[in-house]
Structures are given as C-alpha cells and as structure tokens.
PALUM-307054 format. One record per atom (N, C-alpha, C): residue number from 1; z, y, x; chain; residue in one letter. Coordinates in Angstrom, 1 decimal, always signed. Each point is the difference from the previous one (the first is absolute). Layout:
N
[site NUM; [Z; Y; X]; "A"; "a"]
...
END
This chain:
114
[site 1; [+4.9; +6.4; -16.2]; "A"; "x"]
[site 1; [+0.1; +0.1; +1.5]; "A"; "x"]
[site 1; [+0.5; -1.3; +0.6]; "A"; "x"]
[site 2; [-0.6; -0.5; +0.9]; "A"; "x"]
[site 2; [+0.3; -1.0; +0.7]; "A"; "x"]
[site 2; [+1.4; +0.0; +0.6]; "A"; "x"]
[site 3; [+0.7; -0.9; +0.2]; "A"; "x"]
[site 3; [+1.7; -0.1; +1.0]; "A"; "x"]
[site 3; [-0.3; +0.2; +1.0]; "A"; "x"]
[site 4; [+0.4; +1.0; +0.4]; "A"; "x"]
[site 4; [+0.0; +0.5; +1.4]; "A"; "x"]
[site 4; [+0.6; -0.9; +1.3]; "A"; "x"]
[site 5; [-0.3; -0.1; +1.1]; "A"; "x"]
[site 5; [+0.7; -0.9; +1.0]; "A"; "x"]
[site 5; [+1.0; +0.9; +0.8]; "A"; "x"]
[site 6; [+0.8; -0.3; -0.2]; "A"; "x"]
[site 6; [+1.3; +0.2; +0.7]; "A"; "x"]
[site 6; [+0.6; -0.6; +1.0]; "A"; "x"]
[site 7; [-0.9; -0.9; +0.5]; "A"; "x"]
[site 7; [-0.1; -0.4; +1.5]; "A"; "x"]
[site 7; [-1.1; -0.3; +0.6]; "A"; "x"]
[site 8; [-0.2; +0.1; +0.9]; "A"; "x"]
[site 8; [-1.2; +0.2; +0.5]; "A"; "x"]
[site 8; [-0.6; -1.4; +0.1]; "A"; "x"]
[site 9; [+0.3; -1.0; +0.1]; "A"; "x"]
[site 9; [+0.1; -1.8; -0.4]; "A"; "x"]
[site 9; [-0.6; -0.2; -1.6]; "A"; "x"]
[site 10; [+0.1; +0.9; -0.6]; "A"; "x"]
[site 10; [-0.2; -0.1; -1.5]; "A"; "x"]
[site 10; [-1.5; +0.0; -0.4]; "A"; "x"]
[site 11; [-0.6; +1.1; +1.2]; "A"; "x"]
[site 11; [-1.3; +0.4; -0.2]; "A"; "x"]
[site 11; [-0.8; -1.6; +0.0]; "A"; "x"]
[site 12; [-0.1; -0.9; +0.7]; "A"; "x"]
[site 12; [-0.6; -1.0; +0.6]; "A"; "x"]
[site 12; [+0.2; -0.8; -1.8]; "A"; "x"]
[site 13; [+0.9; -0.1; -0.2]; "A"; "x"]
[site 13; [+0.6; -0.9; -1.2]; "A"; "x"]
[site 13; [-0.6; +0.4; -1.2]; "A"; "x"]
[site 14; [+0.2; +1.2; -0.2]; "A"; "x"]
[site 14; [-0.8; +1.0; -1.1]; "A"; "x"]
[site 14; [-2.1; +0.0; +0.6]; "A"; "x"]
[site 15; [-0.7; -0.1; +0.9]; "A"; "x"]
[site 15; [-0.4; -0.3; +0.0]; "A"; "x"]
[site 15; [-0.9; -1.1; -0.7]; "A"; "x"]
[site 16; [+0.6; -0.9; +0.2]; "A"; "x"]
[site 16; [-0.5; -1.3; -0.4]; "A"; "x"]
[site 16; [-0.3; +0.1; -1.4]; "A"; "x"]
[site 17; [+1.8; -0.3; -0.5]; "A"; "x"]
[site 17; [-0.1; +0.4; -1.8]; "A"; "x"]
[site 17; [-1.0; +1.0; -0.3]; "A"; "x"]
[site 18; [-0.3; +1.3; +0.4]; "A"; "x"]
[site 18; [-1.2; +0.6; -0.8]; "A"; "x"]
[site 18; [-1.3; +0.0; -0.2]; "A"; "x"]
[site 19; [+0.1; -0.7; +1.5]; "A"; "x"]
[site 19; [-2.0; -0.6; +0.0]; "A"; "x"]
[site 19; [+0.0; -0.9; -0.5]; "A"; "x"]
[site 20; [+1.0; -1.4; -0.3]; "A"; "x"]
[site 20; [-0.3; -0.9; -0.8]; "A"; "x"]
[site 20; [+0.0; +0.2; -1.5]; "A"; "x"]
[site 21; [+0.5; +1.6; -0.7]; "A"; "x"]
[site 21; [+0.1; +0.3; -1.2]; "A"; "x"]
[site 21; [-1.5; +1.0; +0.0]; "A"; "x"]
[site 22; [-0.9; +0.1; +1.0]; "A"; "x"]
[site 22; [-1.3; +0.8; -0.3]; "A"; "x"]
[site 22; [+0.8; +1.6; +0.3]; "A"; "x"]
[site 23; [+1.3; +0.7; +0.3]; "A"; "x"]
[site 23; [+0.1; +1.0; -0.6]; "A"; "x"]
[site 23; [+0.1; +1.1; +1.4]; "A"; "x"]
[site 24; [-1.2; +0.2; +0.1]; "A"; "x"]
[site 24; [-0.5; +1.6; +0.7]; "A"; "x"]
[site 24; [+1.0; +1.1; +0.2]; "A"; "x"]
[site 25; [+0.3; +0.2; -1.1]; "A"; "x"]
[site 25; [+0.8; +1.2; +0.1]; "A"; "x"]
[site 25; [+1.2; -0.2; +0.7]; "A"; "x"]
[site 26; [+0.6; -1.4; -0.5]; "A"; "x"]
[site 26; [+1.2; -0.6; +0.7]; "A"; "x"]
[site 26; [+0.0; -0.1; +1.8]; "A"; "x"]
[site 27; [-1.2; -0.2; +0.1]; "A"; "x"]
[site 27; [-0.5; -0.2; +1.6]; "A"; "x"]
[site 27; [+0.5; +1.2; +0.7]; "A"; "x"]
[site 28; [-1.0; +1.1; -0.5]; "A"; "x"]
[site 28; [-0.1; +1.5; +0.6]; "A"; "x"]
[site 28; [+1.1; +0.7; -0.1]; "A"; "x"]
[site 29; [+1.0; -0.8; -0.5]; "A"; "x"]
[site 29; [+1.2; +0.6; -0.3]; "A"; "x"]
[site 29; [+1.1; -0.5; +1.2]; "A"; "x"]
[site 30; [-0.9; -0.8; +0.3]; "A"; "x"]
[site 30; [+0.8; -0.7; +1.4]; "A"; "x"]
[site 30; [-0.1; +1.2; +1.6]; "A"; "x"]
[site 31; [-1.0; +0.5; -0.5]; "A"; "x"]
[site 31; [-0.4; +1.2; +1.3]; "A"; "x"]
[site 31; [+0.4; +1.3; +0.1]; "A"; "x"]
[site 32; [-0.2; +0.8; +0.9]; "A"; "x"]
[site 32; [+0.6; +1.6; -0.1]; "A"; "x"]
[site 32; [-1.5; +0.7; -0.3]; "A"; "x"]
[site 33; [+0.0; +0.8; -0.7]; "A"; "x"]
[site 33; [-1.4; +0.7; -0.2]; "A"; "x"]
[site 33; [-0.6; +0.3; +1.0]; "A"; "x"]
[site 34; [-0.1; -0.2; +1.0]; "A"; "x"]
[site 34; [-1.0; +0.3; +1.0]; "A"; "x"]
[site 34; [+0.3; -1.2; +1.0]; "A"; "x"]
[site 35; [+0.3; -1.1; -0.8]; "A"; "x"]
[site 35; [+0.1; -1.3; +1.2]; "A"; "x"]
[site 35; [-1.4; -0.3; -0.1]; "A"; "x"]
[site 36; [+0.3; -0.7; +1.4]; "A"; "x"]
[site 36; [-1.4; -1.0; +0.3]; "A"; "x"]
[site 36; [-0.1; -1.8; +0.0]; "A"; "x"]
[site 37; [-1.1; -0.3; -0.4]; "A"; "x"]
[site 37; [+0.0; -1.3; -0.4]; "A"; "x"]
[site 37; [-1.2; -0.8; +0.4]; "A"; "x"]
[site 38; [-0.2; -0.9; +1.2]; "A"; "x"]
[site 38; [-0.7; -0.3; +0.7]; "A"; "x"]
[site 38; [-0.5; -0.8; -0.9]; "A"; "x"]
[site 39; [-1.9; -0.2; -0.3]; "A"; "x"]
[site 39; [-0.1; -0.6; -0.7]; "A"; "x"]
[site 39; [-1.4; -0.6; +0.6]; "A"; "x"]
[site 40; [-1.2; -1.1; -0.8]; "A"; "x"]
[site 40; [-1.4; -0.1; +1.2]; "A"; "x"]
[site 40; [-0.5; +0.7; +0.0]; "A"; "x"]
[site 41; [-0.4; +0.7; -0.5]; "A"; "x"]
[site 41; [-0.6; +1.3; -0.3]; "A"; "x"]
[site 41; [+0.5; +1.1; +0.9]; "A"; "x"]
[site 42; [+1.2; +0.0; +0.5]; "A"; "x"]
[site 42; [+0.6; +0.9; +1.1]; "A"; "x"]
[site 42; [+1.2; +1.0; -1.0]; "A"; "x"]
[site 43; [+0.2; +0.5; +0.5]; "A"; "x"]
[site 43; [+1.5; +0.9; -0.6]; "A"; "x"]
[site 43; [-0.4; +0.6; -1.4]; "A"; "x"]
[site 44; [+1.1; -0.6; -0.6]; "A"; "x"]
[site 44; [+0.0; +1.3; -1.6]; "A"; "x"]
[site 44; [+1.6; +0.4; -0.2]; "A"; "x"]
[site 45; [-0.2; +1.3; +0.5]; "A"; "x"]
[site 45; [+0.8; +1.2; +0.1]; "A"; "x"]
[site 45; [+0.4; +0.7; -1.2]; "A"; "x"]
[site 46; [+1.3; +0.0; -0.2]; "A"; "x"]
[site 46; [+0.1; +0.6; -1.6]; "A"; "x"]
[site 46; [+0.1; -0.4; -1.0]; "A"; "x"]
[site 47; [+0.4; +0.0; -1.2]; "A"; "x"]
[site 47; [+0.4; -0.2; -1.2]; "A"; "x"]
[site 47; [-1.4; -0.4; -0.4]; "A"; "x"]
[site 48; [-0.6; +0.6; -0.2]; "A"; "x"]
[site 48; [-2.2; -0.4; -0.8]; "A"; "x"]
[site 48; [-0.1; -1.1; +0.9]; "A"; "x"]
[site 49; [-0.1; +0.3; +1.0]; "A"; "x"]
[site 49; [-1.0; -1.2; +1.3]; "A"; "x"]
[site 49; [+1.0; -1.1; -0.5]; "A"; "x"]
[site 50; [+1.5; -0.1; +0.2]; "A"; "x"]
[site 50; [+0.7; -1.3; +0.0]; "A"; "x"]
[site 50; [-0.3; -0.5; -1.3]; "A"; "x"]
[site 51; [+0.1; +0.5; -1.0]; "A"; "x"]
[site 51; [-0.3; -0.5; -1.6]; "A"; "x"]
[site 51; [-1.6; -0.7; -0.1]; "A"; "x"]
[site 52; [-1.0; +0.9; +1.2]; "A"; "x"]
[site 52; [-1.4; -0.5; -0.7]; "A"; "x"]
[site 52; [-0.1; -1.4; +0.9]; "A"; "x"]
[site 53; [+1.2; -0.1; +1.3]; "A"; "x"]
[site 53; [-0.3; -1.1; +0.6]; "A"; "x"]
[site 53; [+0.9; -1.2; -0.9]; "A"; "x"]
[site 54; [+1.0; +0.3; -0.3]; "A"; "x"]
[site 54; [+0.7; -1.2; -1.1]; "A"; "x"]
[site 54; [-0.9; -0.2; -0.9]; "A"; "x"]
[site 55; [-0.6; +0.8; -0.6]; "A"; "x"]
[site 55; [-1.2; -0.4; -1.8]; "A"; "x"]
[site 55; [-0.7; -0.8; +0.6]; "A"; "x"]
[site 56; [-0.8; +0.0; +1.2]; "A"; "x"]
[site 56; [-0.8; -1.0; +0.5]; "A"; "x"]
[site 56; [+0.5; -1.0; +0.4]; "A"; "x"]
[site 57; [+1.3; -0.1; +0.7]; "A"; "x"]
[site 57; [+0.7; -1.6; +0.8]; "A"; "x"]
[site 57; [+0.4; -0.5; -1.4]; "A"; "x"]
[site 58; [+0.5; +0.3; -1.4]; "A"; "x"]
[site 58; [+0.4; -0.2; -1.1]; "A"; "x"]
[site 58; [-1.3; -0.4; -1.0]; "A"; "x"]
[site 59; [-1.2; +0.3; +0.4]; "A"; "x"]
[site 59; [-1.2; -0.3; -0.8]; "A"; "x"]
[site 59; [-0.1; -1.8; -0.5]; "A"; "x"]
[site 60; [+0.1; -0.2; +1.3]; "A"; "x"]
[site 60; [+0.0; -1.9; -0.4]; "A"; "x"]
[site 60; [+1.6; -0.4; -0.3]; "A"; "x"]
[site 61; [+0.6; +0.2; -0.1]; "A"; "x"]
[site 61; [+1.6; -0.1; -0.5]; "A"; "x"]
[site 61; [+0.3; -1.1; +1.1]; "A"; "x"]
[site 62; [+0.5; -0.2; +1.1]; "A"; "x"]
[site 62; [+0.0; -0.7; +0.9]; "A"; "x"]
[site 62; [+1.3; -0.4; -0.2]; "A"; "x"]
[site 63; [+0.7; -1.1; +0.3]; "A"; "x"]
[site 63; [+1.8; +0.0; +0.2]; "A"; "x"]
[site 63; [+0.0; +0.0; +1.2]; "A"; "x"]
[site 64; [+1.7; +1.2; +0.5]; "A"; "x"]
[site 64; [+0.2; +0.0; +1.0]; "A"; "x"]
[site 64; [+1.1; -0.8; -0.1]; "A"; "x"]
[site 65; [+0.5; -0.6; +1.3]; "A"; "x"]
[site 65; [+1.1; -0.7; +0.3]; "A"; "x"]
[site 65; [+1.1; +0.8; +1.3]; "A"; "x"]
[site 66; [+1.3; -0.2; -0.6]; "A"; "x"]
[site 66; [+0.8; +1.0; +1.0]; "A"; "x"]
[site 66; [+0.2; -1.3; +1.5]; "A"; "x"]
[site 67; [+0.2; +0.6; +0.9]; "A"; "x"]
[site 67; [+0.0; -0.4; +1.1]; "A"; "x"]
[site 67; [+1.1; -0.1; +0.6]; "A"; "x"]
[site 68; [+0.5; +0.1; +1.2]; "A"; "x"]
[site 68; [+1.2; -0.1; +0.9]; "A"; "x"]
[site 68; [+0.3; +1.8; +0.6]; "A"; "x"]
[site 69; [+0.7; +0.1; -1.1]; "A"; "x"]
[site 69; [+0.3; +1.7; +0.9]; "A"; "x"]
[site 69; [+0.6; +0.0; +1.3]; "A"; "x"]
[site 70; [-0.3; +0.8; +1.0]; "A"; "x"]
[site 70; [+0.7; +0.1; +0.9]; "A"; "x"]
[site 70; [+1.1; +1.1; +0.0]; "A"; "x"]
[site 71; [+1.2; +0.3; +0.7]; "A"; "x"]
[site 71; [+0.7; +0.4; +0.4]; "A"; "x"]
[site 71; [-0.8; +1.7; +0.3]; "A"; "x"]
[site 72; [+0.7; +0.9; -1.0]; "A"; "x"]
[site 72; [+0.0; +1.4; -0.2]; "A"; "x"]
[site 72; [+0.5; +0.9; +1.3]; "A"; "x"]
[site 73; [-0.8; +0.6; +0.8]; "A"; "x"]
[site 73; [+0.2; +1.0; +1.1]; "A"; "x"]
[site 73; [+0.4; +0.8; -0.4]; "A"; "x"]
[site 74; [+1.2; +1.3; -0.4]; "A"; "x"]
[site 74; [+0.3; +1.2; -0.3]; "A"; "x"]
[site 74; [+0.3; +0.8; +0.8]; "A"; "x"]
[site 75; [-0.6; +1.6; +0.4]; "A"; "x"]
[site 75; [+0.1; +0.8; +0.7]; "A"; "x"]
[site 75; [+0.3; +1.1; -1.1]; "A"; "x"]
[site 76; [+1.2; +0.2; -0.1]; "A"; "x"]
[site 76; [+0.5; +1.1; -0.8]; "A"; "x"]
[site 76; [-1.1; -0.3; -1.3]; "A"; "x"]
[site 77; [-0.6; +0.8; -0.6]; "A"; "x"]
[site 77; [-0.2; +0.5; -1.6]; "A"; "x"]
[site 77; [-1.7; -1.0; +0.1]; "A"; "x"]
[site 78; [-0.5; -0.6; +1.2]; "A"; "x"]
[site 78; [-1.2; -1.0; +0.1]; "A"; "x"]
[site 78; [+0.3; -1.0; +0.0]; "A"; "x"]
[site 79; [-0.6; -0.8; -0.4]; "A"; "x"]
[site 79; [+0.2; -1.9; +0.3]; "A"; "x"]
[site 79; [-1.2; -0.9; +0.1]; "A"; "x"]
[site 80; [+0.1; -0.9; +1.1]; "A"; "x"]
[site 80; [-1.4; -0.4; -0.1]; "A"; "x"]
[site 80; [+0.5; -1.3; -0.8]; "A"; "x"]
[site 81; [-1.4; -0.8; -0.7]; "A"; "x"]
[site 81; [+0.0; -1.2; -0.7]; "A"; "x"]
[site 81; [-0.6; -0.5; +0.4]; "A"; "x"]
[site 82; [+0.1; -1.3; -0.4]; "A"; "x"]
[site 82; [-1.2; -1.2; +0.2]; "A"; "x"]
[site 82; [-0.1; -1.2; -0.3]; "A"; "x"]
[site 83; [-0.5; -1.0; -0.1]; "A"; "x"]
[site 83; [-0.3; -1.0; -1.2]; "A"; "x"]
[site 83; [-1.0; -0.7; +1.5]; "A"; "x"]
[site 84; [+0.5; -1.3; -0.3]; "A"; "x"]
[site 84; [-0.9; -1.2; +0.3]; "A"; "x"]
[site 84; [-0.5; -1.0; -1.0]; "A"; "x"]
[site 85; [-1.7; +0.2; -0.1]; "A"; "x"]
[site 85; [-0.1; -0.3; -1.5]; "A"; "x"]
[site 85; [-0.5; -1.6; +0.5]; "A"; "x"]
[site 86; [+0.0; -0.8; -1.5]; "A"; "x"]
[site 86; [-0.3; -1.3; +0.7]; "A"; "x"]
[site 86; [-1.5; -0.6; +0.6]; "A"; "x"]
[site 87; [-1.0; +1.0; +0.3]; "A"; "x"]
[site 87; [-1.3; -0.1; +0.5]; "A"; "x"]
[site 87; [+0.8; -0.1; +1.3]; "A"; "x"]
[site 88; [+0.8; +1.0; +0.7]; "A"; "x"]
[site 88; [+0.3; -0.2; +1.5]; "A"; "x"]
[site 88; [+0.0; +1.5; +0.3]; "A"; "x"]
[site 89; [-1.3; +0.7; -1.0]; "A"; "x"]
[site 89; [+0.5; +1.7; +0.3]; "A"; "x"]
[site 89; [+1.2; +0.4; -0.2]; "A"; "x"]
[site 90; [+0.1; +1.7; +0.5]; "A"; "x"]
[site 90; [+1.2; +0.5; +0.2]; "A"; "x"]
[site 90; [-0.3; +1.7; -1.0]; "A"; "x"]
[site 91; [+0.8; +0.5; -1.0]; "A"; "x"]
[site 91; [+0.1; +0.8; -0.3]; "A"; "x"]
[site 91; [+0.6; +1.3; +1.1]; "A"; "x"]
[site 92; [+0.4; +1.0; +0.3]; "A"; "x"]
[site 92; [+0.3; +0.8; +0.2]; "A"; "x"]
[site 92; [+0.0; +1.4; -0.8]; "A"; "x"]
[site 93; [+1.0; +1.1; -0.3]; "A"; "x"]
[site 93; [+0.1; +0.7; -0.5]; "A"; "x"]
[site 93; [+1.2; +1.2; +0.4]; "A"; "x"]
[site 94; [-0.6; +1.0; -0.1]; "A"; "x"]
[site 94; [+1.3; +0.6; +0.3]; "A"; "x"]
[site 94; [+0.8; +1.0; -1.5]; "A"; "x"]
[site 95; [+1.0; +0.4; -0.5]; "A"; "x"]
[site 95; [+0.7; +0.4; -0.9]; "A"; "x"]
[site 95; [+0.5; +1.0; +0.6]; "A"; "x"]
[site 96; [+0.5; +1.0; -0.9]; "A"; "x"]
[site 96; [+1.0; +1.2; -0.5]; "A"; "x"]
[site 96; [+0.4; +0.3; -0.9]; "A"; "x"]
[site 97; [+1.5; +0.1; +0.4]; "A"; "x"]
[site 97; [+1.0; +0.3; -0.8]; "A"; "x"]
[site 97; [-0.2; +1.5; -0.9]; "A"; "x"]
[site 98; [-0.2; +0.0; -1.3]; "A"; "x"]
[site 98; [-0.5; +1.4; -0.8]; "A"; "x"]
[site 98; [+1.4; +0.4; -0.4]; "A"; "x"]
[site 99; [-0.2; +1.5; -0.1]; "A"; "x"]
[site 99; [+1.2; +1.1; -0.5]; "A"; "x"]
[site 99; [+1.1; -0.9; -0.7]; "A"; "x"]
[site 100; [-0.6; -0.9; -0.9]; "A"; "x"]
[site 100; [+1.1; -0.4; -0.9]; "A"; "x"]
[site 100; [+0.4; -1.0; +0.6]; "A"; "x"]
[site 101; [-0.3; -1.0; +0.9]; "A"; "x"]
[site 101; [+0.6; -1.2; +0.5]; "A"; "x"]
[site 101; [-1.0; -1.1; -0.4]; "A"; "x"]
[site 102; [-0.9; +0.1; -0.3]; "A"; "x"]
[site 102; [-1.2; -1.0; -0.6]; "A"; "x"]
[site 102; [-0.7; +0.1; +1.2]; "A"; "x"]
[site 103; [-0.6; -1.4; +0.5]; "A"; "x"]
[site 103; [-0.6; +0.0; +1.2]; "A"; "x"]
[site 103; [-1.7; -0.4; -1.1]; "A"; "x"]
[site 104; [-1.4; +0.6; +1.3]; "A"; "x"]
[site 104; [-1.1; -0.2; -0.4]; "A"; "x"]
[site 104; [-0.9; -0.3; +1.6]; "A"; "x"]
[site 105; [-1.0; -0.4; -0.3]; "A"; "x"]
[site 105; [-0.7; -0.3; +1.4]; "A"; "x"]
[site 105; [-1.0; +0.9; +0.4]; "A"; "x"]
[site 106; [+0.1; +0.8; +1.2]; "A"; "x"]
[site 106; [-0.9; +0.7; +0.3]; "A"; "x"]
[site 106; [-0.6; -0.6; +0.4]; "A"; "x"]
[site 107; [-0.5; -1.1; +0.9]; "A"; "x"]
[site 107; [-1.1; -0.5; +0.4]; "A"; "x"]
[site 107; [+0.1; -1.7; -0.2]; "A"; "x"]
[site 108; [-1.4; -0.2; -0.2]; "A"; "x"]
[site 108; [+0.3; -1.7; -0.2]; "A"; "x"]
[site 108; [-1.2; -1.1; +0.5]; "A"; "x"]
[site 109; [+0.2; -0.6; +0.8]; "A"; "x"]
[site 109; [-0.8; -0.6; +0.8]; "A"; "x"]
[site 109; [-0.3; -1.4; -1.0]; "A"; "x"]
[site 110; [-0.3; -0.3; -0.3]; "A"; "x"]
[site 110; [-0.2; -1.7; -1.1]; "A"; "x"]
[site 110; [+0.0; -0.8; +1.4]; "A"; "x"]
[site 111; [-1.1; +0.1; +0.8]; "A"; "x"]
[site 111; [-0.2; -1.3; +1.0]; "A"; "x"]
[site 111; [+0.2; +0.8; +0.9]; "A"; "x"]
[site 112; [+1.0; +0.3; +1.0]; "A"; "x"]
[site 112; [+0.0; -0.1; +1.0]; "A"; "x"]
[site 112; [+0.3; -1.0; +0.9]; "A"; "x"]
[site 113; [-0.2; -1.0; -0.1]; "A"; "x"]
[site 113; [-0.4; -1.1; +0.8]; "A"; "x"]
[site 113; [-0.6; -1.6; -1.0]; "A"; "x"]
[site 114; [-0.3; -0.7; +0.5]; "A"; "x"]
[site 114; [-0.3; -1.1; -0.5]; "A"; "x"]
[site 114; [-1.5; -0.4; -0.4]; "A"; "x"]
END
C-alpha cells in the first residue's frame, strides 16, 4: 500500500514521485473512490475511470516535473490545492480529510488555467 498523505500539501508531492515511477495504483490511491479527474477526454469518475486514465497518461512514460505549490485553502475537513507548473498552467484540486486523518482528492482539475 502506498504512504498515505497526511496533509493535504502531500498529495501534489506524491504525485509527481508516482507518475515518474510509472505506478498507477500509487496514483489512484491519491483519490477518494468516487473522485473526479478532469481529463481530454472529459471526466473519469471513480476508481476504474481514474486508473484507465493514468494507464494511458503513463503509456509513453513521460517525466513530470514538480512545480511551485501554492498556498493550501482549508475549510474544516476540505482543502483546496494547487500547483503552478512551469508551462505557466495552473493545477487546481480540491481534498478531504478521510476517517483516519489521511487526506485524498475528490476532484482534480490538471489545467485549470494556462
């Protein structure tokens, strides 16, 4: 099982490391089972959809590079994220805090802006 993030800042950082290690599972472990993950193809919803959209972004083994996180919004047990990656786009994402204290991302925008 993948290390869980224990702050919600962790998700963005764990990110990176697992797509540059190819590891899928590690990804979809980043989300809540019925999060959503904006993708070109349009939304893949869920644990199957988010995994069949990683196997494909992970097909050419691309490297990602971590970016400039921005400053974590918290509203009780939600947090929004976000990353300025060095194209000039803007990630967006929002998190929740799970039963155990492990935060995961219900929804996740890759480009909202840029």
């Amino acid at each position: 099982m993948p290390e869980p993030a224990t702050h919600p800042e962790d998700l963005g950082r764990f990110f990176v490391a697992r797509a540059n290690a190819g590891d899928v599972d590690g990804l979809v472990a980043l989300y809540e089972p019925d999060g959503v993950l904006d993708t070109p193809a349009g939304p893949a919803t869920g644990t199957r959809a988010i995994r069949a959209a990683f196997t494909r972004l992970l097909a050419d083994r691309p490297t990602f590079v971590p970016g400039e996180a921005r400053p974590t919004l918290r509203a009780g047990d939600l947090a929004l994220t976000s990353t300025r990656l060095d194209d000039g786009s803007v990630t967006v994402e929002v998190a929740r805090r799970q039963p155990d204290g492990t935060w995961r991302w219900v929804i996740d925008q890759p480009r909202a802006a840029g």
